[in-house]
ZAMARGU-4260 file (C-alpha; in steps of 0.2 Angstrom, whole numbers, plus 5000, padded with zeros to 4 digits):
<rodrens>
0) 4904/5170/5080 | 4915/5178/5092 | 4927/5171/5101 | 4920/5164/5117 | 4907/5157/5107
5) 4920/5147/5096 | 4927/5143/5113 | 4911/5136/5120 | 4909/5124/5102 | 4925/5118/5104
10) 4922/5113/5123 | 4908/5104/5115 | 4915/5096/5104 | 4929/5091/5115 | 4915/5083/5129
15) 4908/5074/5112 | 4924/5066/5107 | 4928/5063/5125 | 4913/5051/5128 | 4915/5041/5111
20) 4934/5039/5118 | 4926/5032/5134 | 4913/5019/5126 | 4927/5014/5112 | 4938/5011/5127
25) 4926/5000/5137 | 4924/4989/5122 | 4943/4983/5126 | 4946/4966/5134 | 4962/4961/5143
30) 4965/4947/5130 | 4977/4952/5115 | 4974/4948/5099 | 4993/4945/5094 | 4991/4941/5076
35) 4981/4958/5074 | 4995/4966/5084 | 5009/4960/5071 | 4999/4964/5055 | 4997/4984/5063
40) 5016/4982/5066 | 5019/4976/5050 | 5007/4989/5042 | 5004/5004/5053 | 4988/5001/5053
45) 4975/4987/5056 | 4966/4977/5042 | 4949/4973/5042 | 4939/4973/5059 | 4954/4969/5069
50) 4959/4979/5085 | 4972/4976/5098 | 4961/4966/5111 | 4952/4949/5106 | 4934/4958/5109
55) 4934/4968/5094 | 4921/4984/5093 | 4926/4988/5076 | 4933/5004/5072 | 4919/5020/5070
60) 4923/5030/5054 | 4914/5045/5049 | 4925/5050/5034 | 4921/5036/5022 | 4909/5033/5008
65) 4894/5022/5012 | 4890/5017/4995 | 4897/4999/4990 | 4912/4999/4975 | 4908/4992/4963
70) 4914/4992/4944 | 4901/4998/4928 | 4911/5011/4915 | 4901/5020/4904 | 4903/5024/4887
75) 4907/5045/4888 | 4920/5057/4884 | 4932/5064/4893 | 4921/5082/4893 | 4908/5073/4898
80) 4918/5065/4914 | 4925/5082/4919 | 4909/5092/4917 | 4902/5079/4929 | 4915/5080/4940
85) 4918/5100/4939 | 4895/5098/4943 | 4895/5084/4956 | 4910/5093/4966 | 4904/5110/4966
90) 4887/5106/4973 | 4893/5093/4986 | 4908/5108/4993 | 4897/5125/4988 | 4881/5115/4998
95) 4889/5112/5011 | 4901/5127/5014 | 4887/5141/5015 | 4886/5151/5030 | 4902/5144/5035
100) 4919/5151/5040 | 4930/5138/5028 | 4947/5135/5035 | 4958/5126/5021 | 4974/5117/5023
105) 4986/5118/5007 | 4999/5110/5001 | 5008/5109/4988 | 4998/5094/4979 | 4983/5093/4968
110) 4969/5088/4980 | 4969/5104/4991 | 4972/5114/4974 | 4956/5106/4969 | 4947/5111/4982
115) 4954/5131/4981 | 4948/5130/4964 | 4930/5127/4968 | 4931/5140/4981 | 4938/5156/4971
120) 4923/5165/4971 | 4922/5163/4989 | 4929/5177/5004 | 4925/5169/5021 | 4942/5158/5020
125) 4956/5154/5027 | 4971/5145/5024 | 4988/5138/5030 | 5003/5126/5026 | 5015/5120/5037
130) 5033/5115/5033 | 5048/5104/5043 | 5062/5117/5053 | 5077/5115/5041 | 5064/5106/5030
135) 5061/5107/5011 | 5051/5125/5009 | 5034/5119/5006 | 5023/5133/5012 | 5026/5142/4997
140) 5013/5133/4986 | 5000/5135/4998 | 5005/5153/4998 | 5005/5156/4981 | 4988/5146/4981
145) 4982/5157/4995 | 4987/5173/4984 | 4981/5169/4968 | 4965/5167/4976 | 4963/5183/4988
150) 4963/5175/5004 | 4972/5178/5022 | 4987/5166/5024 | 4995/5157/5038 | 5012/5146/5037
155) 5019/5137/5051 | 5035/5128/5055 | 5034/5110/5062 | 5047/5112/5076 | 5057/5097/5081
160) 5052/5087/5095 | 5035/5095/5095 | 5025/5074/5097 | 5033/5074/5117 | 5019/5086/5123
165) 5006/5083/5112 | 5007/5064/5116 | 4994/5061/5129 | 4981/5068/5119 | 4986/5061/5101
170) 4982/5044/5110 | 4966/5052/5116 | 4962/5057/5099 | 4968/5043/5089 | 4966/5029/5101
175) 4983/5022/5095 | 4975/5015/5079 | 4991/5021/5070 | 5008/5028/5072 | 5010/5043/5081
180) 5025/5050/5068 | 5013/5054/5054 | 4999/5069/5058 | 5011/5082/5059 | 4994/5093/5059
185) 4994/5090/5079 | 5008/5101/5082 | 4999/5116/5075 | 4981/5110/5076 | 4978/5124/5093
190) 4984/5137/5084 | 4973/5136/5068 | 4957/5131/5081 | 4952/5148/5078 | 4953/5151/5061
195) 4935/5145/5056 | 4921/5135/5058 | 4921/5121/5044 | 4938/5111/5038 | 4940/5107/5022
200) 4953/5092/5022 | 4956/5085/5003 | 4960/5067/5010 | 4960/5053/4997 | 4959/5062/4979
205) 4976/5057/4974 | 4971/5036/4976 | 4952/5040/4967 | 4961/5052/4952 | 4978/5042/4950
210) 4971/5023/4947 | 4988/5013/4946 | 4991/5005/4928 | 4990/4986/4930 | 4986/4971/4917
215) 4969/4967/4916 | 4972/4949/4918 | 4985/4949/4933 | 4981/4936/4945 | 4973/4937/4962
220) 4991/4933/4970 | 4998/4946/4960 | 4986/4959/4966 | 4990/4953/4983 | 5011/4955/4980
225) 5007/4974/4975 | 4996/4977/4990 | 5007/4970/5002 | 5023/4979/4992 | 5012/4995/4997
230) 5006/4993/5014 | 5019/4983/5023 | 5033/4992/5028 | 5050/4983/5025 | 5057/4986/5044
235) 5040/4982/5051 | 5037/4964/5042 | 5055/4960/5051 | 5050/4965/5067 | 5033/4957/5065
240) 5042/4937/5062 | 5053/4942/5075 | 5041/4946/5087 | 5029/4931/5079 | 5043/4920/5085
245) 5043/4926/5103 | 5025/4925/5102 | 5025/4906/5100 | 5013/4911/5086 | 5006/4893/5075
250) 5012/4896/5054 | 5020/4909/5047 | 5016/4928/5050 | 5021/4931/5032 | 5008/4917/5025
255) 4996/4923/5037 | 4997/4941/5031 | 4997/4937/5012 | 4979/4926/5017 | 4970/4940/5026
260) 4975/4951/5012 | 4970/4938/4999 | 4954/4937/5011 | 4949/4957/5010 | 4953/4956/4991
265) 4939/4943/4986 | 4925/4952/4997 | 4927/4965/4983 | 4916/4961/4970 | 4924/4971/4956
270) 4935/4958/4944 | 4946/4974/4936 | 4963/4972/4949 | 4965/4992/4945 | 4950/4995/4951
275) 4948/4981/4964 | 4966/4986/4973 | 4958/5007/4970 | 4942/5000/4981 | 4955/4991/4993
280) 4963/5006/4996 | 4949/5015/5002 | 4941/5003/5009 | 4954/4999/5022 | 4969/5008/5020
285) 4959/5025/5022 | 4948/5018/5032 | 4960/5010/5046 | 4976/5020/5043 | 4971/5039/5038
290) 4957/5041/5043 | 4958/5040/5064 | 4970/5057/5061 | 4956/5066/5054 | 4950/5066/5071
295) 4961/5076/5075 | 4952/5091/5064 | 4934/5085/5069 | 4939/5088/5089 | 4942/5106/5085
300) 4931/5110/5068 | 4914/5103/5059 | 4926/5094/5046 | 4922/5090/5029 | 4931/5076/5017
305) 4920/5080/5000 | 4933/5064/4991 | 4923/5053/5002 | 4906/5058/4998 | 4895/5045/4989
310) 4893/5057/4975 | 4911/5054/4972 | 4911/5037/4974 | 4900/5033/4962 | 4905/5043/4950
315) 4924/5035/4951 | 4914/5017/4949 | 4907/5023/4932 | 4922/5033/4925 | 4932/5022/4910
320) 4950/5019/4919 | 4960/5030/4908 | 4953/5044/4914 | 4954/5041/4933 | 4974/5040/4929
325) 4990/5052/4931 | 4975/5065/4938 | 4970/5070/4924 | 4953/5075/4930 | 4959/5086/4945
330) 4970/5095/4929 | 4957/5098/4918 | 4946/5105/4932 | 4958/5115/4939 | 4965/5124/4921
335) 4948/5127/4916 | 4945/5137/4932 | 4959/5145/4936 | 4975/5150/4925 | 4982/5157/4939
340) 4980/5144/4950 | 4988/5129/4933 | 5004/5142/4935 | 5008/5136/4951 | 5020/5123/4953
345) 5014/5106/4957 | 5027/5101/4972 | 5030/5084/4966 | 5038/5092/4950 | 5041/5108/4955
350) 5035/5112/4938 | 5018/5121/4933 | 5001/5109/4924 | 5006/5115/4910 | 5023/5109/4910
355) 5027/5094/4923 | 5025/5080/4909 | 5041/5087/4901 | 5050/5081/4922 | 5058/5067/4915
360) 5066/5076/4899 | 5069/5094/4896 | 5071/5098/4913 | 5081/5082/4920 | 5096/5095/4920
365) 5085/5105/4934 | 5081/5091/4943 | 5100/5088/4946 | 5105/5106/4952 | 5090/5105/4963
370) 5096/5090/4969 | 5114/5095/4973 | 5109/5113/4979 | 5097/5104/4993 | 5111/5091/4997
375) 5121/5106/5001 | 5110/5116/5011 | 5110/5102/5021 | 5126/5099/5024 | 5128/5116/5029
380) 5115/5115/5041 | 5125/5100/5046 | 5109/5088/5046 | 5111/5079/5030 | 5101/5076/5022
385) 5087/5091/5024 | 5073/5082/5036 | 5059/5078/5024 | 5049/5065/5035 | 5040/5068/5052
390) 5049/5055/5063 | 5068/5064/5057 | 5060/5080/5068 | 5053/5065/5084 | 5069/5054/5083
395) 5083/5063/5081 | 5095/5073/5094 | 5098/5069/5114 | 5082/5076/5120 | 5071/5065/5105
400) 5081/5051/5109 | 5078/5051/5129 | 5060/5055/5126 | 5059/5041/5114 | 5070/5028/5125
405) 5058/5033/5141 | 5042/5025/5134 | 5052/5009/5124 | 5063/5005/5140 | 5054/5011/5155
410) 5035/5004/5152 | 5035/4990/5161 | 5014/4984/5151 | 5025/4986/5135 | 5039/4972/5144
415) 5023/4960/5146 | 5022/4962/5127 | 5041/4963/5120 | 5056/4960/5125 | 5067/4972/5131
420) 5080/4962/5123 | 5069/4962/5105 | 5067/4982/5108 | 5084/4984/5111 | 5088/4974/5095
425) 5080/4986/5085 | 5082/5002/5093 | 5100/4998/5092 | 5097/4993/5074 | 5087/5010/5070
430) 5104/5019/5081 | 5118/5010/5070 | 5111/5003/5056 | 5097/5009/5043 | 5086/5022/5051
435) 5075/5026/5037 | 5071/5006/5038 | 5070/5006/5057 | 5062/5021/5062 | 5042/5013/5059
440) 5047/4996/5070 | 5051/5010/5084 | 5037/5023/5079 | 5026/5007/5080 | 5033/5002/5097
445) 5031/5020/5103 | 5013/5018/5099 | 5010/5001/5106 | 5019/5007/5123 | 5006/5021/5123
450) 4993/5011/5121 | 4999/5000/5133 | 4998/5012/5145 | 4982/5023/5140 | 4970/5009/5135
455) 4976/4990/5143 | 4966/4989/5156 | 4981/4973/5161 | 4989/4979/5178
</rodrens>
């Protein structure tokens, strides 16, 4: 396909997105939900079928698997798991990938490395990572991934402030449904548009192949305690009473929280808490939080999310837990393809497949001179410590903070919602206090005054 041709799909595409953008849009009402408002606040994202307005259209989601969880284990060896994982997988990704251009991010986890793995024999790829400027050097898995297995590599550099120009069309894209300071991939996304014609994103395999280790017979509150200890953010869940008090709102917003949760928990019919907190996870965490970022991939590529596929699904509902835990099955797939590809190390250890369960022990020395050597490159780059999370490279410095003040002070839709004197609270808070606690009330704010101004149709 030559270039104008790619040019003309991508307009296409574009005019596709553009219209579903429009008829979400007109599905808004001028009446806010508030309640809804504080739970996305608290969380990042929205639970259920809620929205921002009282008239709710629910949210569309392609990238999610339409089979129903549900919990039988059968009675197989581990072999026999991964042998139907290495088969399911490769049919699903090698069906789907012919005649294709693959264009595959990396990263320094398991899930894209699974993907790589299944793809060795193919050519038409390529690849890129991205790293933070004066950020932890993370290109250099994808890199090593990308050489192992003969393809052309790209890395980029996530430059600071880069969410000031790419802002109007993030809320285009994402239609506000989470924070802005997450999908880094925006600030890159025109530069890789070229690259090929399919995306392969390796979204979710870390919460189907890493099944949390919990007592059989903890109690349905209990189950609730850990979902909320995951989803709400500690910052968030302050600003959310706060705001709940200047609402007027009847109960408590922590009670009401904990019952929608307890709610969303009992319409999953599956009595294993592992495995019903698993489901909950994909159900609406990916569903509501992740996924309205893969849009960002789909308005420039045919995107594909093969973790999500009902093949997949099914397989996870019918897998005895142990093996769904510490990813073991993404291991086993990947050394039996590829020894090359096991040698690299995994970058949550730093430390190969073959050696990362030796972390906590033999190589706890390394971890301290790793530690101290990256505390003093930071200081030496004066911005201690070394930016490892998306909204360090939005919030910080004069012309972050003018941007960021602009669209908390100045929009006068976000006033009808919060006070400026509640904003200022936690800005200042964010400024003075704790910034990693108060950095998502004001990456939530930021997305709410977006909204406010794209979507409400309130003059």
């Amino acid at each position: 396909m030559n270039h104008c041709e790619k040019n003309k799909k991508n307009m296409t595409r574009k005019f596709v997105i553009q219209n579903e953008i429009e008829n979400e849009f007109n599905h808004y009402s001028d009446e806010l939900d508030f309640n809804s408002i504080a739970e996305w606040i608290a969380c990042g994202f929205f639970l259920g079928n809620n929205d921002f307005t009282k008239l709710k259209f629910g949210s569309k989601n392609d990238y999610k698997p339409k089979s129903k969880w549900f919990y039988s284990p059968r009675n197989i060896t581990f072999k026999q798991a991964c042998d139907e994982f290495s088969d399911i997988f490769e049919s699903i990704i090698l069906n789907k990938v012919k005649n294709n251009n693959i264009v595959l991010p990396l990263s320094g986890g398991l899930d894209s490395r699974t993907l790589a793995a299944s793809l060795l024999k193919k050519k038409n790829i390529r690849t890129y990572s991205y790293e933070f400027q004066d950020g932890i050097k993370e290109t250099k898995y994808g890199k090593a991934i990308s050489d192992a297995a003969g393809w052309d590599f790209q890395p980029f550099i996530i430059k600071r402030g880069y969410l000031w120009d790419k802002i109007d069309e993030l809320a285009q894209i994402n239609l506000c449904q989470s924070d802005f300071t997450h999908p880094r991939q925006m600030a890159v996304i025109d530069k890789v548009a070229h690259f090929g014609d399919l995306l392969l994103h390796g979204q979710w395999g870390d919460v189907l192949f890493d099944l949390p280790k919990l007592n059989k017979k903890l109690s349905l509150q209990d189950q609730v305690e850990i979902i909320k200890s995951k989803i709400v953010k500690p910052g968030g869940l302050e600003f959310s009473k706060r705001l709940w008090e200047e609402w007027g709102l009847q109960n408590n917003f922590d009670n009401e929280l904990q019952n929608h949760i307890n709610d969303l928990l009992l319409k999953i019919n599956i009595d294993n808490p592992s495995r019903r907190i698993q489901a909950f996870k994909s159900l609406h965490w990916a569903t509501r939080w992740a996924n309205p970022n893969l849009k960002i991939f789909s308005k420039y590529f045919k995107l594909f999310t093969p973790y999500y596929e009902d093949e997949i699904c099914n397989l996870i509902c019918t897998l005895p837990d142990e093996y769904l835990m510490d990813r073991r099955i993404q291991i086993n797939y990947i050394k039996n393809k590829s020894k090359m590809l096991s040698k690299i190390p995994w970058q949550q250890y730093d430390l190969d497949l073959y050696k990362y369960q030796y972390f906590n022990n033999i190589y706890f020395p390394r971890r301290l001179y790793r530690y101290f050597k990256r505390s003093f490159q930071g200081k030496v780059l004066n911005h201690f410590p070394i930016i490892e999370r998306n909204w360090e490279l939005q919030f910080f410095g004069k012309l972050n903070e003018k941007n960021l003040k602009f669209w908390l002070f100045e929009n006068k839709k976000l006033n009808n919602i919060v006070s400026k004197e509640l904003i200022k609270e936690f800005f200042d808070k964010f400024k003075n206090q704790d910034p990693i606690k108060y950095s998502h009330p004001n990456s939530m704010l930021l997305t709410l005054s977006v909204w406010c101004e794209k979507f409400w149709k309130k003059k």
